[in-house]
KENU-939276 format. One record per residue (C-alpha): x, y, z; residue in three letters. Coordinates in nm, 2 decimals, always signed. Layout:
N
X|Y|Z|ALA $
...
***
This chain:
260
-2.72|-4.98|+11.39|UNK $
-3.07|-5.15|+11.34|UNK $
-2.96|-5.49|+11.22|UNK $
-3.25|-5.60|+10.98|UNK $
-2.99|-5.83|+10.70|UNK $
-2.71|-5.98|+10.62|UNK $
-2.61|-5.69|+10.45|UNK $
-2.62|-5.49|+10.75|UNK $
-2.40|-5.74|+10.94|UNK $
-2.19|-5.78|+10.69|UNK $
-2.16|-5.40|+10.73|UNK $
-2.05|-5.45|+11.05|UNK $
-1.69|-5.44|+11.20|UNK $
-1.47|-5.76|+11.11|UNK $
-1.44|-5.94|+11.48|UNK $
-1.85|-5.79|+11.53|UNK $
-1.93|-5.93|+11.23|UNK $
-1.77|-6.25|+11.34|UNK $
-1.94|-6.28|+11.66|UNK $
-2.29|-6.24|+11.53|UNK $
-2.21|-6.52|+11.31|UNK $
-2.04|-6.76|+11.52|UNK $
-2.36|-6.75|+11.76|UNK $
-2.53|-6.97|+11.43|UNK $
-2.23|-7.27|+11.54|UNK $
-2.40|-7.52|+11.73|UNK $
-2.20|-7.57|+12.09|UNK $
-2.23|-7.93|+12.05|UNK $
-2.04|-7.99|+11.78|UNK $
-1.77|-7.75|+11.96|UNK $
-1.73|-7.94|+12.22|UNK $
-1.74|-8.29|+12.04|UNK $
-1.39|-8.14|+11.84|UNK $
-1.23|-7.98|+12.05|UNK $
-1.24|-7.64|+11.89|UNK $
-1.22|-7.39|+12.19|UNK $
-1.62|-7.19|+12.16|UNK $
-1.40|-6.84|+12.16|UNK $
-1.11|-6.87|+11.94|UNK $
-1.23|-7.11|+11.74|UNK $
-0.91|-7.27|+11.71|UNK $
-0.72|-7.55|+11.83|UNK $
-0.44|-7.55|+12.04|UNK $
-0.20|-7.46|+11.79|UNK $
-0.41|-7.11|+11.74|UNK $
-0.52|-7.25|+11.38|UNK $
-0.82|-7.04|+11.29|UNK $
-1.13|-7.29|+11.17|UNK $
-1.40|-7.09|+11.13|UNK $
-1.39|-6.88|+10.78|UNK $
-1.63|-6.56|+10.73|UNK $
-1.67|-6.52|+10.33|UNK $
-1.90|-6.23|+10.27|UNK $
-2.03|-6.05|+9.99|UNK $
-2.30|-5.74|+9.98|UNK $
-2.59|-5.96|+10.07|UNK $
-2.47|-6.30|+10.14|UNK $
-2.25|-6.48|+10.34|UNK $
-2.08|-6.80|+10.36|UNK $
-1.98|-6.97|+10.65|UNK $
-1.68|-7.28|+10.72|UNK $
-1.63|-7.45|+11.03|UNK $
-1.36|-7.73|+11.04|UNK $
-1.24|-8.00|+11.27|UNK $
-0.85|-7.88|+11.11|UNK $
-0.73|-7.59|+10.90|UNK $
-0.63|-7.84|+10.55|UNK $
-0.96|-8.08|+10.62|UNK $
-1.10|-8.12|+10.31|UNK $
-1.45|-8.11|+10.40|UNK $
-1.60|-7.85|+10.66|UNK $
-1.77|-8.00|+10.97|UNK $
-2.03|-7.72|+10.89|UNK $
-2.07|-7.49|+10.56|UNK $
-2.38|-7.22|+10.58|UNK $
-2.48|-6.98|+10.31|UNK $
-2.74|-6.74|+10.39|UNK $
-2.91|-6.43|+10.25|UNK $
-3.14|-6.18|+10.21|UNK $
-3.35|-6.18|+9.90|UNK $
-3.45|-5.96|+9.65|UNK $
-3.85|-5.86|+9.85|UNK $
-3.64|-5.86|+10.23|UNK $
-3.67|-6.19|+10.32|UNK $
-3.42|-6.40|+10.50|UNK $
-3.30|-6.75|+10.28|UNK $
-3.06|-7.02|+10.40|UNK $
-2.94|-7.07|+10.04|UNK $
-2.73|-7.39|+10.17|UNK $
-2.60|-7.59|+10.44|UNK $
-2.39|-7.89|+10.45|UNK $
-2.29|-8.11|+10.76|UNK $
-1.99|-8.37|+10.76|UNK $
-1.89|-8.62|+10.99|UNK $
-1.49|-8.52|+10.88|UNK $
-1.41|-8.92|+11.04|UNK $
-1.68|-9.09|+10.82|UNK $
-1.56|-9.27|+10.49|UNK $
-1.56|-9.03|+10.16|UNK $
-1.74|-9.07|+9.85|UNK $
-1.62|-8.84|+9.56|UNK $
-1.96|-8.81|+9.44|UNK $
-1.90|-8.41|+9.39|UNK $
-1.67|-8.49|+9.11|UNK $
-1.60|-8.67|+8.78|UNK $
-1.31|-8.89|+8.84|UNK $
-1.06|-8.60|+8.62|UNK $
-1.17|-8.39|+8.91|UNK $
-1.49|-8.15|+8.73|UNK $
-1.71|-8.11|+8.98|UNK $
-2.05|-8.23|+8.99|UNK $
-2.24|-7.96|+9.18|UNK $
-2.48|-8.16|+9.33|UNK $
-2.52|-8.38|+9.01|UNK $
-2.65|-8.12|+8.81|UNK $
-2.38|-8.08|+8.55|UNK $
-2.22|-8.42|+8.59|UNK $
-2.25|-8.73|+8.78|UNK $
-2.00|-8.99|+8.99|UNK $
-2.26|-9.32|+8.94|UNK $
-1.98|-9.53|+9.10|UNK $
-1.95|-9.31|+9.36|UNK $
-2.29|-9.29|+9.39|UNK $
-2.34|-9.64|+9.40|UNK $
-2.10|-9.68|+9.67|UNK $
-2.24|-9.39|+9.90|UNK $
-2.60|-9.54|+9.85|UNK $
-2.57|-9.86|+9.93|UNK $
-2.32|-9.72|+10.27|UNK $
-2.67|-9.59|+10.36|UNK $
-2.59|-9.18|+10.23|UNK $
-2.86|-9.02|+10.07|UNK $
-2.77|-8.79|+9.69|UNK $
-2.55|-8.48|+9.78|UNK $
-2.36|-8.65|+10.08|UNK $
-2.02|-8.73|+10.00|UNK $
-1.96|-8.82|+10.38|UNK $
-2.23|-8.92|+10.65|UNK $
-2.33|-8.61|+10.84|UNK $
-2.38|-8.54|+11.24|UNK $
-2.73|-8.53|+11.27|UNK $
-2.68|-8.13|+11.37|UNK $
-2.96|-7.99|+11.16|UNK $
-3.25|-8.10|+11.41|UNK $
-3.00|-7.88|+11.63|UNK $
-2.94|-7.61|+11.40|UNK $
-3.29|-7.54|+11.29|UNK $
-3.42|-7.37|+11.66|UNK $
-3.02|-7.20|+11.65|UNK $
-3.14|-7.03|+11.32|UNK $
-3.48|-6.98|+11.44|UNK $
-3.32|-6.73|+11.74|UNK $
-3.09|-6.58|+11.41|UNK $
-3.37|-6.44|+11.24|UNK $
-3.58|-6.32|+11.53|UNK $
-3.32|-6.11|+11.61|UNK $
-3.27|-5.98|+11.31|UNK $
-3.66|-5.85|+11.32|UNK $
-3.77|-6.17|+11.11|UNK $
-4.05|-6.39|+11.16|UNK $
-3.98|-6.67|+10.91|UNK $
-3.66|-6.79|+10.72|UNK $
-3.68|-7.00|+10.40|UNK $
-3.49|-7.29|+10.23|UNK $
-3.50|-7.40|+9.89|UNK $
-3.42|-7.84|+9.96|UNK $
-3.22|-7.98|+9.71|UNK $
-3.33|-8.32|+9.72|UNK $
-3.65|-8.52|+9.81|UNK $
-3.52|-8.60|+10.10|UNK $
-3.39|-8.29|+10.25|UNK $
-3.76|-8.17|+10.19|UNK $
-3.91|-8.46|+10.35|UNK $
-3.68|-8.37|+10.68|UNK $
-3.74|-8.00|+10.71|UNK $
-4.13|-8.12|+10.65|UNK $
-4.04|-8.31|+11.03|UNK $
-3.90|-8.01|+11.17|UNK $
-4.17|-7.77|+11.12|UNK $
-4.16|-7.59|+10.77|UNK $
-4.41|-7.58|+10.53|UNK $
-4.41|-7.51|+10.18|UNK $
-4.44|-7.13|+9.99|UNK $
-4.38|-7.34|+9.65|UNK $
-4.39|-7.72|+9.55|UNK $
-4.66|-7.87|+9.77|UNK $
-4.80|-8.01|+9.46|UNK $
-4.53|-8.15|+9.34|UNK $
-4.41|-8.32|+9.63|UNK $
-4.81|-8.49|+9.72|UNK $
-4.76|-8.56|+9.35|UNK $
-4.44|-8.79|+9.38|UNK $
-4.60|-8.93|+9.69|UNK $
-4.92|-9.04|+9.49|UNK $
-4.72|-9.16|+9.19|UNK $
-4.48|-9.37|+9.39|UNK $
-4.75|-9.53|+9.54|UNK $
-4.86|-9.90|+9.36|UNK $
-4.94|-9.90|+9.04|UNK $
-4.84|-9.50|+9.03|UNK $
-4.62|-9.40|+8.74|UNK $
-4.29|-9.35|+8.96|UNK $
-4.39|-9.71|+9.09|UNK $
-4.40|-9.89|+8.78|UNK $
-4.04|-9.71|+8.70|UNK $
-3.88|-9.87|+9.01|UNK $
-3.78|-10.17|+8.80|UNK $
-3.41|-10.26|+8.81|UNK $
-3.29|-10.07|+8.51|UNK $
-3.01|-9.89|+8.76|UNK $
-2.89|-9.92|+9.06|UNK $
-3.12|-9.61|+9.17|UNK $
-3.48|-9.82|+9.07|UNK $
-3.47|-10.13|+9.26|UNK $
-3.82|-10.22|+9.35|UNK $
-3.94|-10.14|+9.68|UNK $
-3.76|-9.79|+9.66|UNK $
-4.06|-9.60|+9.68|UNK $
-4.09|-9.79|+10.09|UNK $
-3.82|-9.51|+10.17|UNK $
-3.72|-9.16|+10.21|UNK $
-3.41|-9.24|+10.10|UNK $
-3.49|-9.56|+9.79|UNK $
-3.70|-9.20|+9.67|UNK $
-3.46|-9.00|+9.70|UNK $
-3.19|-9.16|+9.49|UNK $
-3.43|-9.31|+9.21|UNK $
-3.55|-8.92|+9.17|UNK $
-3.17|-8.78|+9.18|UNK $
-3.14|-9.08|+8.88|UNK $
-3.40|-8.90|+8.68|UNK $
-3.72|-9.12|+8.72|UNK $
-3.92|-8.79|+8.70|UNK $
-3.78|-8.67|+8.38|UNK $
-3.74|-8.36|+8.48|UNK $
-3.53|-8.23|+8.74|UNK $
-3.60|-8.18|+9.16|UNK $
-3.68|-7.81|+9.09|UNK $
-3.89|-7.56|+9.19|UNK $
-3.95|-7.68|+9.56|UNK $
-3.95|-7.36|+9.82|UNK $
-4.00|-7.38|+10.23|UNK $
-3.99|-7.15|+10.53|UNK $
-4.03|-7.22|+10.85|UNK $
-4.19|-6.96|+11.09|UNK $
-4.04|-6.91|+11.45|UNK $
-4.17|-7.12|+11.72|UNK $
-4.42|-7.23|+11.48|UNK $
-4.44|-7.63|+11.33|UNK $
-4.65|-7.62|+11.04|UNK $
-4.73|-8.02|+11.06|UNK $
-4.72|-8.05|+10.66|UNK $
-4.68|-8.45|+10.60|UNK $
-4.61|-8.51|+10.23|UNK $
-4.50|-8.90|+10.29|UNK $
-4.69|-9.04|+10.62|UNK $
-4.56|-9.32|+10.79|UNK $
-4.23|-9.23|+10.59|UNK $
-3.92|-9.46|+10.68|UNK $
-3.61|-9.31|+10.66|UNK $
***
């Protein structure tokens, strides 16, 4: 079978299918648990990797143990609608790492990123523990790792380029350092970097009406990130699209000098 999709994978048989995908698991992080690379499991034969598929899409969980409530590792991928190959999602978890419930309302709705529904105490507490919006625990620093893994993914797979849609500021400002460009949002992104400059509008909004505007916010990826997840923009951190081609680094710098 010519493997072109993640339909065509998914089309595959179940422990095939499971191999192709567990080759997108960084080793590292393996090791680091404990989680044997084959069986995925720990010594009491627990399965804790999960294959959730669907026609064209796939979801991915890897966990440090079967009940953890958070997944070490959680990757959605698919092909899109004119053949091309989109990491829809990944999340990263440092399972040992203090918890913010900043994915839900305290009666337990979730938030879904904070767009229908935001934790501020939560969020008060994971900023100022040094998280960034979307984290509810501090991650492993694996996706400077798992960029050239999915890199190898997609050229096999008879692809030259894979895209991401970042879901903050700050995730874009990251895949910026590890090689993607932009297919949308370049504008808007040198945009937020001109206005948070002095005397810019996003600048003059930094003034200590939340938690999320202290001044000197706009100094770093992360004082950015938060005031634009708190709305400073008026309009929501949308329409951003990137890809990154294989063994290519596109060098786009939207925030230069930019402190994490």
């Amino acid at each position: 079978m010519d493997i072109r999709s993640i339909g065509r994978i998914n089309a595959l048989p179940r422990e095939r299918r499971r191999q192709v995908y567990l080759s997108l698991i960084p080793l590292d992080v393996l090791l680091r648990f404990g989680i044997d690379p084959q069986s995925l499991a720990r010594s009491d034969d627990a399965s804790l990797f999960q294959v959730v598929t669907a026609p064209s899409s796939v979801e991915l969980y890897l966990r440090h143990e079967p009940q953890a409530q958070d997944p070490l590792l959680y990757l959605q991928l698919a092909d899109t609608t004119t053949n091309q190959f989109e990491v829809v999602l990944f999340v990263v978890n440092d399972p040992h790492a203090r918890r913010f419930d900043t994915d839900r309302l305290p009666d337990g709705t979730r938030t879904y990123f904070g767009t229908e529904g935001r934790n501020v105490a939560e969020e008060i507490k994971a900023m100022e523990a040094g998280l960034a919006p979307g984290q509810v625990r501090r991650g492993l620093r694996l996706t400077r790792d798992l960029v050239p893994i999915l890199e190898t993914f997609v050229d096999a797979l008879h692809h030259d380029a894979f895209y991401v849609q970042p879901l903050a500021y700050h995730n874009a400002i990251l895949f910026e350092r590890l090689g993607f460009a932009y297919a949308m949002g370049l504008g808007r992104m040198e945009w937020i970097h001109n206005e948070f400059a002095p005397g810019g509008l996003l600048y003059k909004r930094l003034d200590g009406s939340t938690p999320f505007r202290t001044p000197g916010a706009h100094k770093t990826v992360r004082g950015r990130s938060w005031a634009i997840h708190d709305g400073i923009m008026d309009v929501p951190y949308t329409g951003i699209k990137m890809y990154k081609r294989v063994g290519v680094h596109a060098g786009v710098i939207t925030f230069p000098g930019a402190v994490w």
